[in-house]
DSSP file (Angstrom, degrees, kcal/mol; ACC not computed):
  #  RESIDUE AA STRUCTURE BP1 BP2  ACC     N-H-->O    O-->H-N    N-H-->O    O-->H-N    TCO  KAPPA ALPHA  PHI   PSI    X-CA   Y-CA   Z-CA
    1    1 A X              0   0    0      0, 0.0     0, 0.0     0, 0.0     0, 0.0   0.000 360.0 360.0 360.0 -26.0   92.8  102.6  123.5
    2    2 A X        -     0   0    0      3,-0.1     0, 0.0     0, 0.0     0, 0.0   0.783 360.0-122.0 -90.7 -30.8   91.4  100.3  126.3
    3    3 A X  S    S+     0   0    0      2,-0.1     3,-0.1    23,-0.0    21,-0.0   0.782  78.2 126.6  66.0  65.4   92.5   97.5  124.5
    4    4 A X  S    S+     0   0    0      1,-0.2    21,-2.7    22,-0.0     2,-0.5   0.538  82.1  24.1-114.0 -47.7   88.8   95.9  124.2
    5    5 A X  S    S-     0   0    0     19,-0.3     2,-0.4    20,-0.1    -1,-0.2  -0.824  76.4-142.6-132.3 133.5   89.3   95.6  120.0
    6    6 A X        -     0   0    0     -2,-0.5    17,-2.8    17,-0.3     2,-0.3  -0.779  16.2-143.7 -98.3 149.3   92.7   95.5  117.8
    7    7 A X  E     +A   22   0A   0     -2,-0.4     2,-0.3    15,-0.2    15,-0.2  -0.938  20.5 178.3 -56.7 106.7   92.8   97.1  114.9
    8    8 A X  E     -A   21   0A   0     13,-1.9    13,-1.9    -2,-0.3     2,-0.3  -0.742  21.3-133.4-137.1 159.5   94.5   96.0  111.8
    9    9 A X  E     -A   20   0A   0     -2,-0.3     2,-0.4    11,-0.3    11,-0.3  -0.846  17.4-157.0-139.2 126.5   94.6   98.1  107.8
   10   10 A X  E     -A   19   0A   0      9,-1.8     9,-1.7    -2,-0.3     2,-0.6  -0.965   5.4-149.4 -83.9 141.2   94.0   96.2  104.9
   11   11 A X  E     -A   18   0A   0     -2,-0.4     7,-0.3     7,-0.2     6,-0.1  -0.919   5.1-166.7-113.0 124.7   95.2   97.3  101.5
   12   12 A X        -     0   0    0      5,-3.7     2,-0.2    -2,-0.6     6,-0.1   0.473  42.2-131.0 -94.5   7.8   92.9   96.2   98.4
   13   13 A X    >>  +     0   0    0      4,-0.4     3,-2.2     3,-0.1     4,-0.5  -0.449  62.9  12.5  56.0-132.3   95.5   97.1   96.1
   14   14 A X  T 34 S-     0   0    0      1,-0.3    -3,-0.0    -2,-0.2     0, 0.0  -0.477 140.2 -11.4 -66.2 138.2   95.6   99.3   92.7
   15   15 A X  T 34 S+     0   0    0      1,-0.1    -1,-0.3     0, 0.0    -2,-0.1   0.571 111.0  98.5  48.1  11.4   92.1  100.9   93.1
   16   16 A X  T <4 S-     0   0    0     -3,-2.2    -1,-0.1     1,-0.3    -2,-0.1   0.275  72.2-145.9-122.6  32.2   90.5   99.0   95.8
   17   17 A X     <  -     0   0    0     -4,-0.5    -5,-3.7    -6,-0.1    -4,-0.4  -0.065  19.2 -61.1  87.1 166.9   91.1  101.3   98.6
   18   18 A X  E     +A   11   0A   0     -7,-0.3     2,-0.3    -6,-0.1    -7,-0.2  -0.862  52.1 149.2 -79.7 127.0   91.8  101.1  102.1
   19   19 A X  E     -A   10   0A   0     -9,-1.7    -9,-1.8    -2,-0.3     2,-0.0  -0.809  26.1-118.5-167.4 148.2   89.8   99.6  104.9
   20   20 A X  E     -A    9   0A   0     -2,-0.3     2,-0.5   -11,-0.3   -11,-0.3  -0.076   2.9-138.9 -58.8 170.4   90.0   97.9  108.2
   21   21 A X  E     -A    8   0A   0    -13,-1.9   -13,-1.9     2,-0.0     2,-0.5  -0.922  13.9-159.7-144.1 119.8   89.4   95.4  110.0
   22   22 A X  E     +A    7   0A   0     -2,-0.5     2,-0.3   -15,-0.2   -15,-0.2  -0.868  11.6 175.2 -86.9 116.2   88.1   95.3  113.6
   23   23 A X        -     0   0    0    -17,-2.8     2,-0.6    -2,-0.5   -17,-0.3  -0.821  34.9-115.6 -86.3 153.4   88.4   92.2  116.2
   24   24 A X        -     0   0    0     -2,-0.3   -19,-0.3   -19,-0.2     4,-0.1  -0.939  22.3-142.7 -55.4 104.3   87.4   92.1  119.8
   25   25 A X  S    S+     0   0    0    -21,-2.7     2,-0.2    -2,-0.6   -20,-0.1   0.323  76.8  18.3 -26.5 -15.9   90.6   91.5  122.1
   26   26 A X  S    S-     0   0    0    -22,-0.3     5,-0.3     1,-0.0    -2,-0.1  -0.943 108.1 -23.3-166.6-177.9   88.9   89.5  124.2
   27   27 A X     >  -     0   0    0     -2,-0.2     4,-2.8     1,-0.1     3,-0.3   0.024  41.3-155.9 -47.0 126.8   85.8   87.3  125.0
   28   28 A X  H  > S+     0   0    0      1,-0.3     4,-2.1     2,-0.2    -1,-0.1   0.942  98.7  47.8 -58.3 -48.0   82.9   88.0  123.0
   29   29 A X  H  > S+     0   0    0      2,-0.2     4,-0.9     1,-0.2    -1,-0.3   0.671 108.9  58.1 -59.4 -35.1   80.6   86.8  125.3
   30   30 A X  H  > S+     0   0    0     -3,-0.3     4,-2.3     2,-0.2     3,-0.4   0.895 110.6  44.2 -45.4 -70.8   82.5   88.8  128.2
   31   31 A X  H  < S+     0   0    0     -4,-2.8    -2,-0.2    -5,-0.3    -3,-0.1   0.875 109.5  52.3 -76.6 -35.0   81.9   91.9  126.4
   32   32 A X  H  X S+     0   0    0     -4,-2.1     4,-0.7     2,-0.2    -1,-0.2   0.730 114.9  44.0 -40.6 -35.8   78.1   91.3  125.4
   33   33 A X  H  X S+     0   0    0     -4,-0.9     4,-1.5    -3,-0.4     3,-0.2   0.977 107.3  56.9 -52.3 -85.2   77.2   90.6  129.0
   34   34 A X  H  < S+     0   0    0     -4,-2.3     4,-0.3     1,-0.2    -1,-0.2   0.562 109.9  49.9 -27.8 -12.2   79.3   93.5  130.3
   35   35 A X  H  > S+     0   0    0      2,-0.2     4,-1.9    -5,-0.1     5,-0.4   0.550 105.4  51.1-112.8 -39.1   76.9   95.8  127.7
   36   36 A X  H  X S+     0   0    0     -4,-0.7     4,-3.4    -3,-0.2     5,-0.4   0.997 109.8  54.1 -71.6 -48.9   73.4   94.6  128.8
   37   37 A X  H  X S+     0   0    0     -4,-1.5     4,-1.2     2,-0.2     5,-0.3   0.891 114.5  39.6 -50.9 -45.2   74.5   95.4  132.7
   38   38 A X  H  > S+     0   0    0     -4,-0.3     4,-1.7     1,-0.3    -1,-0.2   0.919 121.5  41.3-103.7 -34.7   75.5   99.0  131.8
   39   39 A X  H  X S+     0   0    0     -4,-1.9     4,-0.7     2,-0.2    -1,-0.3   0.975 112.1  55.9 -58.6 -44.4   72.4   99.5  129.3
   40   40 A X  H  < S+     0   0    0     -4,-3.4    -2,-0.2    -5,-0.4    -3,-0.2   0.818 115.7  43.4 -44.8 -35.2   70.1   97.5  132.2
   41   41 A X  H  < S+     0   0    0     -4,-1.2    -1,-0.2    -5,-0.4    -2,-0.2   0.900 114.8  48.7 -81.7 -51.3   71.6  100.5  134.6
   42   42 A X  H  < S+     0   0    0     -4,-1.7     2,-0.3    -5,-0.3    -2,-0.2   0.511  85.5  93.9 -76.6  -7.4   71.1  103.2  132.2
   43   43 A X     <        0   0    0     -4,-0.7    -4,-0.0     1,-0.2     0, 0.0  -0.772 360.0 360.0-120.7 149.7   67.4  102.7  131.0
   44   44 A X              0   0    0     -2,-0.3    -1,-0.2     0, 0.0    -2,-0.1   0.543 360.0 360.0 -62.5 360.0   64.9  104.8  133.0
């Protein structure tokens, strides 16, 4: 929704299901950073 990870459907064919596949949208490194500040804020 934010557009932080695209989303994409794979098909496995007869009998092997559905599933997805997740990327990040944008720098990995970007978003790891961006996740230790807001846990670093959040812990007591």
């Amino acid at each position: 929704m934010l557009g932080f990870v695209i989303k994409s459907e794979e098909n496995r064919g007869k009998g092997g299901g559905r599933s997805y596949v997740w990327e990040a949208n944008m720098d990995l490194n970007a978003v790891l950073n961006v996740r230790e500040e807001i846990e670093a804020k959040s812990a007591p």
